[in-house]
TORTI-269787 format. One line per field, with one value per atom (N, C-alpha, C): residue in three letters; chain; atom name; x, y, z. Coordinates in pm, 1 decimal. Example, Ala and Ser with C-alpha at 12.3 -4.5 7.8 and 13.67 -1.06 7.14 Angstrom:
residues 2
res <- (ALA | ALA | ALA | SER | SER | SER) $
chain <- (A | A | A | A | A | A) $
atom <- (N | CA | C | N | CA | C) $
x <- (1319.0 | 1230.0 | 1320.0 | 1285.0 | 1367.0 | 1290.0) $
y <- (-569.0 | -450.0 | -330.0 | -225.0 | -106.0 | 3.0) $
z <- (780.0 | 780.0 | 780.0 | 708.0 | 714.0 | 787.0) $
This chain:
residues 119
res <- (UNK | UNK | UNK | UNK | UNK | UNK | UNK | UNK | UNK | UNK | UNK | UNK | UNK | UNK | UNK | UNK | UNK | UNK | UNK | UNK | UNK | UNK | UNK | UNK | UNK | UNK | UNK | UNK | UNK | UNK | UNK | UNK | UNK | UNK | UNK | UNK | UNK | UNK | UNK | UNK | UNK | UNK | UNK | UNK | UNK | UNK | UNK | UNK | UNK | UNK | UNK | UNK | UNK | UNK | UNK | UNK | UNK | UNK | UNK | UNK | UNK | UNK | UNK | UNK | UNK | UNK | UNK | UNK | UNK | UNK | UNK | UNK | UNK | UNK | UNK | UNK | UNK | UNK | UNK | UNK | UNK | UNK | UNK | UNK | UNK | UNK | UNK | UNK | UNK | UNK | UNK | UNK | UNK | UNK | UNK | UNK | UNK | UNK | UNK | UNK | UNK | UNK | UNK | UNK | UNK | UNK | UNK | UNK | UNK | UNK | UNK | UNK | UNK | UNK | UNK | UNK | UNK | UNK | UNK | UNK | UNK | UNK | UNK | UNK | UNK | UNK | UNK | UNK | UNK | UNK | UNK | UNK | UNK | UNK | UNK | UNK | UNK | UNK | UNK | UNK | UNK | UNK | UNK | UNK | UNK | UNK | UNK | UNK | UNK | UNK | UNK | UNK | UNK | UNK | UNK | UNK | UNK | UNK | UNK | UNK | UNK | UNK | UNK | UNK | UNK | UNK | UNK | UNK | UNK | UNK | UNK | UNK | UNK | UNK | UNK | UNK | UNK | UNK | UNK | UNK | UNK | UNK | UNK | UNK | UNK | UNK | UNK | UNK | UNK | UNK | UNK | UNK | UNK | UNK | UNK | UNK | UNK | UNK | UNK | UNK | UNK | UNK | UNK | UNK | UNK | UNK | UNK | UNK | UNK | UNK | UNK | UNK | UNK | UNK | UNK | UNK | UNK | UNK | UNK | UNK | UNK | UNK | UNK | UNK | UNK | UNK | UNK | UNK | UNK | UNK | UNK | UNK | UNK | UNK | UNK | UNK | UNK | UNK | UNK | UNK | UNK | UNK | UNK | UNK | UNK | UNK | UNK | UNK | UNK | UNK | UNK | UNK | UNK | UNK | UNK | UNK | UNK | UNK | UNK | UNK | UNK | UNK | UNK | UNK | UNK | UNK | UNK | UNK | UNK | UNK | UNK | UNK | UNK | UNK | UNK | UNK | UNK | UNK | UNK | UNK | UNK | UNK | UNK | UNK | UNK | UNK | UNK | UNK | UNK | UNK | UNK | UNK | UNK | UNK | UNK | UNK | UNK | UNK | UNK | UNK | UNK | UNK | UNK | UNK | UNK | UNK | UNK | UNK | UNK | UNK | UNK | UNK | UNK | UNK | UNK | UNK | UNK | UNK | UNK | UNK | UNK | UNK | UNK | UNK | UNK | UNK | UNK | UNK | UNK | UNK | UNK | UNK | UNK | UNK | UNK | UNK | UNK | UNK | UNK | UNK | UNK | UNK | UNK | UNK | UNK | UNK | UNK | UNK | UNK | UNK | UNK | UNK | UNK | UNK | UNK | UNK | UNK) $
chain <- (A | A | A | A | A | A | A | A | A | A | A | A | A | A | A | A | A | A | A | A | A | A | A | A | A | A | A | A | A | A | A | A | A | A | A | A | A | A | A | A | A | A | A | A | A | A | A | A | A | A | A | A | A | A | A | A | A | A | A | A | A | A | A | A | A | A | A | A | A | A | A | A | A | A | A | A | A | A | A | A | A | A | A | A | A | A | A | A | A | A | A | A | A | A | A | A | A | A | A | A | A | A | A | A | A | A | A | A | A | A | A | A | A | A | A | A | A | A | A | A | A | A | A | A | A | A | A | A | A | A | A | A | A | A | A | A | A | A | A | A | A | A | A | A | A | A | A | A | A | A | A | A | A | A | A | A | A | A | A | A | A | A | A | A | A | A | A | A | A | A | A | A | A | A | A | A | A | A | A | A | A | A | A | A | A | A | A | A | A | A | A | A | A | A | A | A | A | A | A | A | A | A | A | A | A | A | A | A | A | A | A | A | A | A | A | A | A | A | A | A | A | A | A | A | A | A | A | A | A | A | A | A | A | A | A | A | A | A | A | A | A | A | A | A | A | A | A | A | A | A | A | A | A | A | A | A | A | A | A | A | A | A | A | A | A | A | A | A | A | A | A | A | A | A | A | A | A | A | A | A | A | A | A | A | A | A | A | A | A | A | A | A | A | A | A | A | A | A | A | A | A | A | A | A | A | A | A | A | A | A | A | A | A | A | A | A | A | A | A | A | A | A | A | A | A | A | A | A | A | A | A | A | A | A | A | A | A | A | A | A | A | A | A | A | A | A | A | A | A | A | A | A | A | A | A | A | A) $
atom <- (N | CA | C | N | CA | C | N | CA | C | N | CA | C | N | CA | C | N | CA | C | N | CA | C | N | CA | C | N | CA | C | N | CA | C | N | CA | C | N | CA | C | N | CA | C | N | CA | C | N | CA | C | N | CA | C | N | CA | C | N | CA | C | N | CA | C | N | CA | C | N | CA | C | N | CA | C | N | CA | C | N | CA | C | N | CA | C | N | CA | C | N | CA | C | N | CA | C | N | CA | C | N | CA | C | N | CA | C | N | CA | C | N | CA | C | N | CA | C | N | CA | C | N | CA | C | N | CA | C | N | CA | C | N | CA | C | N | CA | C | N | CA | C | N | CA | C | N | CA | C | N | CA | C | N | CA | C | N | CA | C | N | CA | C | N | CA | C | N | CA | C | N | CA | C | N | CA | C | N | CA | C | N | CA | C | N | CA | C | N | CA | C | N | CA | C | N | CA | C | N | CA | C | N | CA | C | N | CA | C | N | CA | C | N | CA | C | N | CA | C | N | CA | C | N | CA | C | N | CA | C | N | CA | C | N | CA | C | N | CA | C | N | CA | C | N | CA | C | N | CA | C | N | CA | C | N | CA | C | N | CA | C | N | CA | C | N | CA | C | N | CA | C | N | CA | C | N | CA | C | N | CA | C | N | CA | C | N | CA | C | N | CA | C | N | CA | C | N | CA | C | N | CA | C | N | CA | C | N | CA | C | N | CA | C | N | CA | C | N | CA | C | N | CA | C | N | CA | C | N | CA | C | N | CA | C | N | CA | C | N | CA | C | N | CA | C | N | CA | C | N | CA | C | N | CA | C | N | CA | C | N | CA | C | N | CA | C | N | CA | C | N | CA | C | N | CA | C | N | CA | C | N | CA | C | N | CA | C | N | CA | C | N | CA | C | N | CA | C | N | CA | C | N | CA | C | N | CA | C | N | CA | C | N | CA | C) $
x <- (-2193.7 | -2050.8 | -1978.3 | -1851.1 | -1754.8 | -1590.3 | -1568.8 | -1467.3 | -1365.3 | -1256.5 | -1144.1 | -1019.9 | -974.1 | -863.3 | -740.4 | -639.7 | -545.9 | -419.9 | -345.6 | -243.2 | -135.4 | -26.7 | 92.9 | 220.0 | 207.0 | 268.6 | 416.6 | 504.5 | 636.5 | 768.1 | 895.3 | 1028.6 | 1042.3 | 1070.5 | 1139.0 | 1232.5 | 1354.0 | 1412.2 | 1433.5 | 1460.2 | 1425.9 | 1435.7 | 1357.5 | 1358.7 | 1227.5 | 1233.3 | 1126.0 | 1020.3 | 870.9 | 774.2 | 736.5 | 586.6 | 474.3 | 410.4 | 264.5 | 145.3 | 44.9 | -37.4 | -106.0 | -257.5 | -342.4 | -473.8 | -538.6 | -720.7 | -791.7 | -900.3 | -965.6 | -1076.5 | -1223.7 | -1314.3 | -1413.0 | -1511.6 | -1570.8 | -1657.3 | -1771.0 | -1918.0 | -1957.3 | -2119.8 | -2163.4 | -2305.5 | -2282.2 | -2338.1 | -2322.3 | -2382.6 | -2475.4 | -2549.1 | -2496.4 | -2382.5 | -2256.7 | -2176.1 | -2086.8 | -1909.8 | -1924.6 | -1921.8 | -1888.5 | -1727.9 | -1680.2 | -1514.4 | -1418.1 | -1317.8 | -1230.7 | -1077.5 | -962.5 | -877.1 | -830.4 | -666.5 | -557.1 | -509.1 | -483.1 | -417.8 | -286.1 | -201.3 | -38.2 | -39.0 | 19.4 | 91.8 | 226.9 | 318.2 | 431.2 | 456.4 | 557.6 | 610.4 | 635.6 | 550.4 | 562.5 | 503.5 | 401.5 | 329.0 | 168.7 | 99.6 | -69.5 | -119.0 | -240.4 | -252.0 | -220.8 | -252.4 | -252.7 | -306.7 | -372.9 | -413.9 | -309.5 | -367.8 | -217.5 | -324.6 | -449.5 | -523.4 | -708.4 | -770.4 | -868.3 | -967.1 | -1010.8 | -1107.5 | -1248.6 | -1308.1 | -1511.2 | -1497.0 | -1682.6 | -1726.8 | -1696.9 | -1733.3 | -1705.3 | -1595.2 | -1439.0 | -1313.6 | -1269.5 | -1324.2 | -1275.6 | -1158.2 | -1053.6 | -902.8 | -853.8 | -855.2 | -759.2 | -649.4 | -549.0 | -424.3 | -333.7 | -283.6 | -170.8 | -66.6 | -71.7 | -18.0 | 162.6 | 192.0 | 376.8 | 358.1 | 256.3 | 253.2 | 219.5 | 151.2 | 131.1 | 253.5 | 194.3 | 302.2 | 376.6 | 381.4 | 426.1 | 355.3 | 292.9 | 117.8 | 8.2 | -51.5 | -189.6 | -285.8 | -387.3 | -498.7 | -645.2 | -662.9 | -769.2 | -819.9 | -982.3 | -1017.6 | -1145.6 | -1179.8 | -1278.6 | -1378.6 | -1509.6 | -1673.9 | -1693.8 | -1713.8 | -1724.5 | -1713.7 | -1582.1 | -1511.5 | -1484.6 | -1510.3 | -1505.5 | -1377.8 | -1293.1 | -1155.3 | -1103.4 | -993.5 | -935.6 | -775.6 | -679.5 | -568.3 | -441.0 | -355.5 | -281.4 | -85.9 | -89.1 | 31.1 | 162.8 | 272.0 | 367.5 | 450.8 | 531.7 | 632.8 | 731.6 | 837.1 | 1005.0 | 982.8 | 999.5 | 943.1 | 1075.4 | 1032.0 | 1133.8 | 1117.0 | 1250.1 | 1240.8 | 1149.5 | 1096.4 | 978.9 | 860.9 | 846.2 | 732.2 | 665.4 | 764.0 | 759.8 | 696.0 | 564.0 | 429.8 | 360.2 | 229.8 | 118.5 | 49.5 | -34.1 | -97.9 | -208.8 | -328.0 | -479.2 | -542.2 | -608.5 | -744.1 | -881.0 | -960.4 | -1044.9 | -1152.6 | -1270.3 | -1395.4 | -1523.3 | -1584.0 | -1731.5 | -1845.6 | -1911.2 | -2015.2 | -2175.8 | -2271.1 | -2443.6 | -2427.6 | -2521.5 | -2631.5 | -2748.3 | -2844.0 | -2943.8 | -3015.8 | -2853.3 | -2940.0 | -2840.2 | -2737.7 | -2673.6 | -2551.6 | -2422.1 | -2284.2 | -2239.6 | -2137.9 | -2043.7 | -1921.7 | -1814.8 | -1666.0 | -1586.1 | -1479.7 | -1475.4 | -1339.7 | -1211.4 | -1055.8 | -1014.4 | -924.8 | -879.3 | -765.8 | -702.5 | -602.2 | -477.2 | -448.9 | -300.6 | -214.4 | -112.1 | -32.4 | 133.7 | 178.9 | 364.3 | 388.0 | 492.4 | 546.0 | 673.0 | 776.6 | 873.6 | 1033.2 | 1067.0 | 1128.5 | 1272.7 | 1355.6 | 1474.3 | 1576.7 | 1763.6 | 1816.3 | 1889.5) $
y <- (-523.0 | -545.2 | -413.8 | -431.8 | -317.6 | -310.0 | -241.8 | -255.5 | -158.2 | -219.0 | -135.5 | -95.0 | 3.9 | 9.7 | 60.8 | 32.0 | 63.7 | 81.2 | 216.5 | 285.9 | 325.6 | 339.7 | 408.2 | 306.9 | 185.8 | 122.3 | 153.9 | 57.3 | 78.5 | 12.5 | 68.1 | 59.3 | 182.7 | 172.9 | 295.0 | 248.4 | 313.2 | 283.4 | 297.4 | 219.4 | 269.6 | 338.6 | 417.1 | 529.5 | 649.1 | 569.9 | 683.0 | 669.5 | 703.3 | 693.0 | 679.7 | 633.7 | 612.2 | 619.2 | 647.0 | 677.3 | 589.6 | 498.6 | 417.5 | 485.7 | 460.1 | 510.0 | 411.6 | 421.3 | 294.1 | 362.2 | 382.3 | 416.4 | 347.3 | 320.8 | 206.8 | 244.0 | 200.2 | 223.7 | 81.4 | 141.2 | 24.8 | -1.7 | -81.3 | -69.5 | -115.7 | 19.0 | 14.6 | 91.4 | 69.4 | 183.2 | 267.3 | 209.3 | 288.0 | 219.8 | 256.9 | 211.2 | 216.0 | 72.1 | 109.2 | 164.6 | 23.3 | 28.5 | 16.7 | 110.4 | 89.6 | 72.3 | -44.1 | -44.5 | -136.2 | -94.6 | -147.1 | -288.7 | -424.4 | -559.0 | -576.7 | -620.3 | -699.9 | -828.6 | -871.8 | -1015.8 | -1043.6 | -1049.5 | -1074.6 | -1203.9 | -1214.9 | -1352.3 | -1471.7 | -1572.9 | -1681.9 | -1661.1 | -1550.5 | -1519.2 | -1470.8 | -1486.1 | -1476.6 | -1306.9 | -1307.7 | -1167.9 | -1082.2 | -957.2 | -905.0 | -755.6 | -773.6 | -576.3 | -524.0 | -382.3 | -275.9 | -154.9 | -160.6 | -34.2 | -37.1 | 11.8 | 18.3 | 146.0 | 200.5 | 346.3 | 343.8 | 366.7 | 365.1 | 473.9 | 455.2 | 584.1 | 708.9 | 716.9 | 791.9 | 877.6 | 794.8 | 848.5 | 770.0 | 706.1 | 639.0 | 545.9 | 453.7 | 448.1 | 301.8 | 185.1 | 112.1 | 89.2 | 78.1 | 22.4 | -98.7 | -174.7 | -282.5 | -207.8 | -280.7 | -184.1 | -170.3 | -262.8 | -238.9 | -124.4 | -86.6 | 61.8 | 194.7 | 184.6 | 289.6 | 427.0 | 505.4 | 637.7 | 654.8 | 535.3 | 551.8 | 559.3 | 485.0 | 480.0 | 516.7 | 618.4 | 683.4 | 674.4 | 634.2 | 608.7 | 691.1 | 767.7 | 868.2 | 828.6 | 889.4 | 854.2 | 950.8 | 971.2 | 1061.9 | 1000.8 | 1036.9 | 962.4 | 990.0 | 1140.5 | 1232.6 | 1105.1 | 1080.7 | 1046.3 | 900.9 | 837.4 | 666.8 | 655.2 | 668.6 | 685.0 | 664.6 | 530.7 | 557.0 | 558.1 | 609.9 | 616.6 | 600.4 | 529.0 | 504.0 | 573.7 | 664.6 | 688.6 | 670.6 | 560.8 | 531.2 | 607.6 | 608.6 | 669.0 | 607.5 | 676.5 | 531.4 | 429.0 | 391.9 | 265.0 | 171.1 | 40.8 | -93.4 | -213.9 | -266.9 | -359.9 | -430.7 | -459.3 | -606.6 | -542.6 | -421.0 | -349.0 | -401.0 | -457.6 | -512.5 | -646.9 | -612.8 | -698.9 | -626.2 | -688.7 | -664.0 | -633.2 | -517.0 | -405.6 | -462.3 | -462.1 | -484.4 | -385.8 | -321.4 | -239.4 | -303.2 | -334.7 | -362.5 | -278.6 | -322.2 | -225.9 | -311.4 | -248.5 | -357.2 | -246.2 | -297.5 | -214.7 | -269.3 | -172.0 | -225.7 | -252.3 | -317.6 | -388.8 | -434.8 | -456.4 | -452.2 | -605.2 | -675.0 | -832.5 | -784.4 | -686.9 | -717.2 | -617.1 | -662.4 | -604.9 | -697.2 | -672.7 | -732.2 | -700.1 | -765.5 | -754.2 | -750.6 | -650.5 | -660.3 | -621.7 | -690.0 | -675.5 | -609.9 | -539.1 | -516.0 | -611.8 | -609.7 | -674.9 | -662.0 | -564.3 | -596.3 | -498.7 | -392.0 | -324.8 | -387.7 | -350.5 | -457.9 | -337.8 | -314.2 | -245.2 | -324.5 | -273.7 | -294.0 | -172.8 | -237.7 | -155.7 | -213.9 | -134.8 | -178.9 | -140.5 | -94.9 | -41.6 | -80.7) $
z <- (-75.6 | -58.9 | -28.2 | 59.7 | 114.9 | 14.2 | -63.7 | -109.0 | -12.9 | 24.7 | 70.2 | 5.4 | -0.8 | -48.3 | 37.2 | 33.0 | 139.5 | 41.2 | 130.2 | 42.4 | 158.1 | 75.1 | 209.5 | 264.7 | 236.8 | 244.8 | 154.5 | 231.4 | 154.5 | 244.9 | 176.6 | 263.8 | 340.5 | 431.2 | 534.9 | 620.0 | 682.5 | 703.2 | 871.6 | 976.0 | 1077.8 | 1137.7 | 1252.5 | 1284.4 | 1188.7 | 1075.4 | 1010.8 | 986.5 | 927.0 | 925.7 | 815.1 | 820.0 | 691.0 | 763.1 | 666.9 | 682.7 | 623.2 | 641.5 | 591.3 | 552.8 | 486.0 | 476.9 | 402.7 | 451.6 | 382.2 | 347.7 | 239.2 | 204.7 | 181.8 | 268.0 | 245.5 | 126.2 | 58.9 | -24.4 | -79.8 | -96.4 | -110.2 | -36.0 | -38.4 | 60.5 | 187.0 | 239.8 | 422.2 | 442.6 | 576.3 | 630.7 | 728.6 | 771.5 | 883.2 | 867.5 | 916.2 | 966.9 | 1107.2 | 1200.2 | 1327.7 | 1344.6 | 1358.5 | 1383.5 | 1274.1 | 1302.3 | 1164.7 | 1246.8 | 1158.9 | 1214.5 | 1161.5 | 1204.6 | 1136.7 | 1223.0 | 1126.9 | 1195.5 | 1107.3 | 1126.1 | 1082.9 | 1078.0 | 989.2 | 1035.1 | 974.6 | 1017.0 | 987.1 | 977.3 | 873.2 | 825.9 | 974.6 | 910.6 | 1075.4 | 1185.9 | 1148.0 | 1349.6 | 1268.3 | 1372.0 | 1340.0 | 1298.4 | 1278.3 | 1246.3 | 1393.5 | 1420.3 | 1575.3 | 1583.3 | 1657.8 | 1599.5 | 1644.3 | 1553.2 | 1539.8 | 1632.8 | 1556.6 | 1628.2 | 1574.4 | 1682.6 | 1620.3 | 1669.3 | 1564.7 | 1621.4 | 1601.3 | 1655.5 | 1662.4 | 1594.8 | 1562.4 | 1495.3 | 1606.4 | 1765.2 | 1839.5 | 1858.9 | 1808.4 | 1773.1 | 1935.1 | 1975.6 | 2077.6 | 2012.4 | 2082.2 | 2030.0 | 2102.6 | 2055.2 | 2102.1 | 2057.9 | 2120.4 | 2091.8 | 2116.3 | 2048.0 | 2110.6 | 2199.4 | 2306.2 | 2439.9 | 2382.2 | 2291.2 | 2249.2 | 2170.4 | 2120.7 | 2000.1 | 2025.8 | 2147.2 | 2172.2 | 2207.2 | 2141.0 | 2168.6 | 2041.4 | 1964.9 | 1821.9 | 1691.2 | 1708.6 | 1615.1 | 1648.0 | 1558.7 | 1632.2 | 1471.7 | 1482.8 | 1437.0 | 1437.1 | 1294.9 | 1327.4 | 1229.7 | 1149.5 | 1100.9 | 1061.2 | 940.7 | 872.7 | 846.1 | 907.7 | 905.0 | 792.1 | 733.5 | 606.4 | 485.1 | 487.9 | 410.0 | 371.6 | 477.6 | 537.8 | 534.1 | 575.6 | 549.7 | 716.2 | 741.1 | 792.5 | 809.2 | 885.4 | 889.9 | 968.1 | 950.7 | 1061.0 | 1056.5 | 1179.5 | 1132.4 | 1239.4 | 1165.1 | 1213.0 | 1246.5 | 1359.3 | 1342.3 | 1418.5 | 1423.3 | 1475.1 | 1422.8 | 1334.7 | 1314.9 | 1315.8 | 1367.9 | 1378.4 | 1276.7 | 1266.7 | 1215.3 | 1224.4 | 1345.6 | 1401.1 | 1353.0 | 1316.2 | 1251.1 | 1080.7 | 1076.5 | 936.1 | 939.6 | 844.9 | 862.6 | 719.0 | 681.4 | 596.5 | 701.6 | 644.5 | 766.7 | 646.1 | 738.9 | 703.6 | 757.3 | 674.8 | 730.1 | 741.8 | 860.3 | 900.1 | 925.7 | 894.7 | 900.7 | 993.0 | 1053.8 | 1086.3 | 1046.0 | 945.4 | 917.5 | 944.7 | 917.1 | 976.1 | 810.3 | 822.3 | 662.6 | 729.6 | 614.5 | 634.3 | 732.0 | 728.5 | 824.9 | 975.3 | 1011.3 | 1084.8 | 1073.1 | 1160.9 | 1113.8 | 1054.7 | 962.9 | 899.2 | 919.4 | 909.6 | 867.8 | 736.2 | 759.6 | 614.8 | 652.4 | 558.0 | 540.8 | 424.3 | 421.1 | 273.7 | 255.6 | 104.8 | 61.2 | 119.7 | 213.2 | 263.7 | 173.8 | 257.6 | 227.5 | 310.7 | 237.7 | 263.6 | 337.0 | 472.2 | 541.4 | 530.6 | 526.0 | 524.7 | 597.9 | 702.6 | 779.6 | 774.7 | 715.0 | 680.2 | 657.9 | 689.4 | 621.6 | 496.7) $
C-alpha cells in the first residue's frame, strides 16, 4: 500500500498564492507519474497537472503560466505551486501517484486538500 499525504491547502484571497505538497510513502518500487486533479463543487474531477519521473510536465491548457508543478524523486514528494489565483480555482486538489509493484502499476489518490479562493 501507498499512503499520501497532502498539505498547503487553505483560504487565499485572489490574486494570491499557495503552495500545495504531497508526500508518498509506502510500498513501491518507483513512482512513475505524480500529479495534481480538482474537483469543484458540481463539476467532475479534471487534471490540474501532472509530472513523470523524467520531470517532463503536463498541464491543463487554462493553467498554464500560473501553476507549475515540480517534484523530488529523493524524497517522493510532489508539489504544486499556485499563483494569481481565482475564484473558479476553488476546488479539492488531489494528489495522484502511479507507481510499479510487484504485479504491475498502480494508482493511488490522496484524501483531498480544500482550496479556497476568496475575498
Amino acid at each position: 500500500q501507498v499512503q499520501l499525504v497532502e498539505s498547503g491547502g487553505g483560504l487565499v484571497q485572489p490574486g494570491g498564492s499557495l503552495r500545495l505538497s504531497c508526500a508518498a510513502s509506502g510500498s513501491m518500487f518507483s513512482i512513475y507519474t505524480m500529479g495534481w486533479y480538482r474537483q469543484a463543487p458540481g463539476k467532475e474531477r479534471e487534471l490540474v497537472a501532472t509530472i513523470a519521473r523524467s520531470g517532463s510536465t503536463d498541464y491543463a491548457d487554462s493553467l498554464k503560466g500560473r501553476f507549475t508543478i515540480s517534484r523530488d524523486n529523493a524524497k517522493s514528494t510532489v508539489s504544486l505551486q499556485m499563483n494569481s489565483l481565482k475564484p473558479e480555482d476553488t476546488a479539492v486538489y488531489y494528489c495522484n501517484v502511479v507507481v510499479a509493484t510487484s504485479i504491475g502499476t498502480k494508482t493511488y489518490w490522496g484524501p483531498g486538500t480544500q482550496v479556497t479562493v476568496s475575498s
